[in-house]
Steps between C-alpha positions, in 0.01 A plus 500: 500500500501719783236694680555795340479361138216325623323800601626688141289218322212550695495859461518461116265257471240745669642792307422332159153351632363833626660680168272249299207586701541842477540481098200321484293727668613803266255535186676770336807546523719885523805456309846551689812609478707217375843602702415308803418137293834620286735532847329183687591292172811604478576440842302163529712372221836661661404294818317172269870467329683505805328289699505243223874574374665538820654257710323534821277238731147414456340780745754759324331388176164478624530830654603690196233323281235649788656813445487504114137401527407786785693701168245357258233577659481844383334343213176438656459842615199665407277759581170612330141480589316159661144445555446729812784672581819713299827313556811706467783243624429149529611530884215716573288234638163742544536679198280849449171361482279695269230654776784655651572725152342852502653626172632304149690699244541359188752642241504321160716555212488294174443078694682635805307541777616659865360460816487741755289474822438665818415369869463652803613870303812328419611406118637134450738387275425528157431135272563484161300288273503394144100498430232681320314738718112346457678129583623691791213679597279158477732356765434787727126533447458200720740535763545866610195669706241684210570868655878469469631837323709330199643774315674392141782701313524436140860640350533487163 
């Protein structure tokens, strides 16, 4: 193997590990969009087959496993809310911690529940759970400063 292949392993190896670590600190999860997990399998298995299929040397091989692997990692992507802080790509290493919030807005319709906040007079993205409202609120209660404004739209 060659330095570069060398450094490709490394860099995956790290990837996964702090991927894990970031799932595990997520306690409920926002759903996603599957289209990024569909076009990283796809194209980790495009690059999986022809690094085992093709006649090529070791690093070649190596290199396009790496690469289908960098592909899967898509899987692990997550982004929800953790103990202290709002994570809304697992390579946002800080996060939005919850002191920081000024506003929540909560829309709910039917078990779907969106997520709208606001920081520093700007909106952030909007997360998308699957969740009754009072198992949501009961997360909250705990972990978001007692005169936060939450305001809650029920659609029917």
């Amino acid at each position: 193997m060659d330095f570069f292949t060398i450094i490709l392993l490394l860099f995956v190896i790290i990837l996964y590990a702090y991927l894990i670590l970031v799932r595990k600190s997520v306690q409920l999860f926002a759903k996603r969009s599957p289209a990024p997990a569909i076009i990283g399998v796809g194209l980790g298995a495009i690059f999986l087959l022809f690094g085992l299929f093709t006649p090529q040397t070791l690093n070649d091989k190596m290199q396009d496993i790496l690469t289908a692997c960098l592909l899967f990692s898509f899987l692990l992507d997550c982004k929800g809310l953790a103990d202290t802080r709002i994570i809304t790509n697992s390579f946002d290493n800080r996060g939005i911690q919850y002191s920081e919030l000024e506003k929540i807005v909560l829309q709910v319709k039917d078990q779907n529940l969106s997520m709208n906040y606001f920081r520093n007079g700007r909106r952030g993205p909007i997360l998308h759970f699957t969740m009754p409202l009072d198992n949501f609120l009961a997360f909250l209660s705990d972990k978001v400063a007692k005169d936060l404004e939450i305001d809650i739209v029920i659609e029917e």
